[in-house]
C-alpha positions in Angstrom: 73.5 -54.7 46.1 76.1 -56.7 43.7 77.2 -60.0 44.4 80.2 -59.0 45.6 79.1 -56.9 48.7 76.2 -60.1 49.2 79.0 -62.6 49.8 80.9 -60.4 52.1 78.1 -59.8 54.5 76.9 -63.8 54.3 80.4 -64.5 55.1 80.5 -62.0 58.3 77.4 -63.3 59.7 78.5 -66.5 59.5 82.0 -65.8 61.3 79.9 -64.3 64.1 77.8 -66.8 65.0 80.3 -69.9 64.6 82.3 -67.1 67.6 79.1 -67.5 69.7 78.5 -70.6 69.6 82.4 -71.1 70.8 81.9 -69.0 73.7 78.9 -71.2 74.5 80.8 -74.0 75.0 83.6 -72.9 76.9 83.9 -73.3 80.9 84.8 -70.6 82.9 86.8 -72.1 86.1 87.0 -70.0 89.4 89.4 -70.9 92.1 87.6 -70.6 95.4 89.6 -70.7 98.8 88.3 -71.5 102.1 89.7 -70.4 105.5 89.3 -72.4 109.3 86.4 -71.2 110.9 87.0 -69.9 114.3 85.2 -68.8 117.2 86.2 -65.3 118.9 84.5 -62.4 121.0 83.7 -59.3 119.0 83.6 -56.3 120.5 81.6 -53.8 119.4 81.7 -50.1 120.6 78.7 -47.6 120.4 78.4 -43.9 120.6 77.3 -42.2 123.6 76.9 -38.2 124.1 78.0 -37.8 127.9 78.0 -34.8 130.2 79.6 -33.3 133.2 77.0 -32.3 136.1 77.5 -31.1 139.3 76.6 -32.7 142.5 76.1 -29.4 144.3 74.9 -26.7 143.0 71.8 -24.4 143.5 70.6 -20.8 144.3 71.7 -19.2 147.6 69.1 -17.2 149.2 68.6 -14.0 151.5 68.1 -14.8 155.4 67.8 -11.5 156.3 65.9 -8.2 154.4 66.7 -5.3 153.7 68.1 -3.3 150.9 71.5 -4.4 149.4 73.8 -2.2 149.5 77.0 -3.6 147.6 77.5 -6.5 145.5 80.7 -8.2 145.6 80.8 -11.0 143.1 80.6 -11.5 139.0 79.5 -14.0 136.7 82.6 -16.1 136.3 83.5 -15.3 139.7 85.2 -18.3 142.0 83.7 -18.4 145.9 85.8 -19.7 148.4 83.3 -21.1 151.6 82.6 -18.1 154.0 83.4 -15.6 150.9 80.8 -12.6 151.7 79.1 -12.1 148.7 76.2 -9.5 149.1 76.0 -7.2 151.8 72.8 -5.4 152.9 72.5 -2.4 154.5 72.8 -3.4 158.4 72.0 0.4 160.2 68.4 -0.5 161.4 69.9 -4.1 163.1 72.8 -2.4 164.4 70.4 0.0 166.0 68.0 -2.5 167.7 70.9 -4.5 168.4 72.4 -1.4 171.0 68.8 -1.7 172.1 69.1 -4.7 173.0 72.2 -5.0 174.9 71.1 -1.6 176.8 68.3 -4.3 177.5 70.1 -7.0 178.7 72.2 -4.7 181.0 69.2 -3.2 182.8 67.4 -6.9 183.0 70.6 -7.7 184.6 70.7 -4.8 186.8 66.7 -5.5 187.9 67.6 -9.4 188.4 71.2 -7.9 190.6 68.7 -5.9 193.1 65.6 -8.6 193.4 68.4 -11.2 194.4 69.3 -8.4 196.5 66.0 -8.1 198.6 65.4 -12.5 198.4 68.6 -11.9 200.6 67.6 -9.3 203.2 64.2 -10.8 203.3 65.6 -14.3 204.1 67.9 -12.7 206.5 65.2 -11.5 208.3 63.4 -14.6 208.8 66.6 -16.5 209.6 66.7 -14.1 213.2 62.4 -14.2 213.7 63.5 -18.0 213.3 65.6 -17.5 216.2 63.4 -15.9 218.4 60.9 -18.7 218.5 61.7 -19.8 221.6 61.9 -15.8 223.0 59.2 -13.5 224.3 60.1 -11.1 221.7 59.1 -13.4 218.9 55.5 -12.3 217.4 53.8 -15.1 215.4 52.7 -12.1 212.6 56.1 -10.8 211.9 57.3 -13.5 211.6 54.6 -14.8 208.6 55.2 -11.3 207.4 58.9 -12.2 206.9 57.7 -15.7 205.2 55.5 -13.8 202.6 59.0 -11.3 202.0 60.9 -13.9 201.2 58.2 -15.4 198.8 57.8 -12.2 197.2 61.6 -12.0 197.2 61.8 -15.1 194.9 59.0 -14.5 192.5 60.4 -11.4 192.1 64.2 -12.7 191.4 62.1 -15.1 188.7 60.8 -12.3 187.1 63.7 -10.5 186.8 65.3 -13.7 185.7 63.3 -14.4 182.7 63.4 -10.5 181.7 66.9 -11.0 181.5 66.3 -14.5 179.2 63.8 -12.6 177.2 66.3 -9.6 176.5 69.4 -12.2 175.8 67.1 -14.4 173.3 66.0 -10.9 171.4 69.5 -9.6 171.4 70.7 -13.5 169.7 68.3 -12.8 167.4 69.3 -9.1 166.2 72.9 -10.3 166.3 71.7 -13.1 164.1 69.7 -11.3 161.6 72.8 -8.9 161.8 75.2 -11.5 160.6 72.8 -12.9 158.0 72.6 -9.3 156.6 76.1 -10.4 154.9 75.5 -13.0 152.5 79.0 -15.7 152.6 79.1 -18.5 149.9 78.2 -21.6 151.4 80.9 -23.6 149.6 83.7 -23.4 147.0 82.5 -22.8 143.8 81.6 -20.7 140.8 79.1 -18.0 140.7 77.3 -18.8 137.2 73.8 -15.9 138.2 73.4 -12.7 139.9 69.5 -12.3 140.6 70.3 -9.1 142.5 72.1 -5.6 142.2 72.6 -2.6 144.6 69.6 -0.3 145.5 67.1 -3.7 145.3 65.0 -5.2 148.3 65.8 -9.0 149.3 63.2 -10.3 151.6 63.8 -13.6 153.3 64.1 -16.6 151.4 64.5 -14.3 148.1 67.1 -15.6 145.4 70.7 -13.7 145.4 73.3 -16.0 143.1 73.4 -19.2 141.5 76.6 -21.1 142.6 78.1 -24.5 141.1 80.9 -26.2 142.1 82.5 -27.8 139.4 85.4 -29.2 141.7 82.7 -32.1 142.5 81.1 -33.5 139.4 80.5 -36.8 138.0 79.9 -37.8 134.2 76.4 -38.4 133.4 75.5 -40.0 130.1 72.3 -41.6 128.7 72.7 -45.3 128.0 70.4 -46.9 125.8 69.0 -50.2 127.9 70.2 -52.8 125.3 73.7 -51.9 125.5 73.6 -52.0 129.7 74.8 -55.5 129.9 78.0 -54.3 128.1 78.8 -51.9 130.7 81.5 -51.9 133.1 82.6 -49.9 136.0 
């Protein structure tokens, strides 16, 4: 290296650290601004995933059996209440029900002539009754005529509670009859079919699933440290 060069580069180092040592010595001023401090509510929202649910809703169920026989409802389907939905196949009931009024008819026929004979029987011991005080009144004819008349009332008791017995079994065919057509029990939509023509519904067995989404309320989990900030 010549002198030359030398003397330039002892001359640039020498520039740079007389810059440093300026910098060194120089303040940097910020300005810094303060604001009032003031008291306020915050509010603070947080996220919570909600839900619409139903408050009725469930799975309507066969009261009578038999097989069904038609199917008048779809998924997606809206029910108005009393709506027939499934119907079963009713020719068995409708038989025992004619049985059971022909029945009821001849119970009330039976119970017709045993009132009947309570009447002639008491009629007769209404005139041995009046022949107490006569010669022609015979002591035995006339307890025949007592035991008549107390045949004549068992036997109008009998017929009587034939005739309940035959009413209570015809209510009940007419009954199971009615239940063999399955109605929706309120408005709403049918969302399952557990059921199709040609099967066998038993009592209690499952039909449709209904939901009435015209009475619903939002659910929606809460997390228990943001309850306080809840209001109605």
């Amino acid at each position: 290296m010549n002198l030359r060069n030398l003397a330039i580069l002892t001359a640039f180092v020498l520039c740079s650290l007389s810059l440093d040592a300026r910098a060194q010595d120089e303040v940097w001023e910020t300005t810094v601004g303060l604001d009032a401090v003031r008291e306020e509510p915050v509010s603070e929202t947080a996220a919570v995933i909600g839900r619409f649910v139903s408050r009725q809703s469930g799975v309507v169920a066969a009261q009578s059996r038999g097989a069904v026989a038609e199917v008048l409802v779809e998924v997606g389907d809206r029910v108005t209440q009393g709506d027939p939905m499934v119907v079963l196949v009713a020719d068995r009931l409708s038989l025992m029900r004619d049985l059971w009024v022909a029945q009821v008819r001849s119970a009330e026929a039976q119970l017709g002539a045993a009132r009947a004979e309570l009447a002639l029987a008491q009629q007769e011991l209404v005139r041995m009754e009046s022949l107490n005080e006569s010669a022609a009144f015979s002591q035995a004819r006339f307890e025949d005529s007592q035991q008549r008349v107390a045949i004549g009332q068992a036997g109008v008791a009998e017929a009587r509670a034939d005739l309940l017995i035959a009413e209570f079994n015809l209510a009940l065919v007419e009954d199971e009859l009615g239940d063999a057509t399955i109605l929706a029990p309120y408005d709403a939509v049918v969302v399952r079919r557990h059921t199709e023509v040609g099967s066998y519904l038993d009592v209690g067995d499952d039909v449709v699933t209904l939901l009435n989404d015209g009475w619903v309320e939002i659910e929606a989990d809460v997390p228990s440290n943001r309850i306080d900030g809840l209001t109605e």
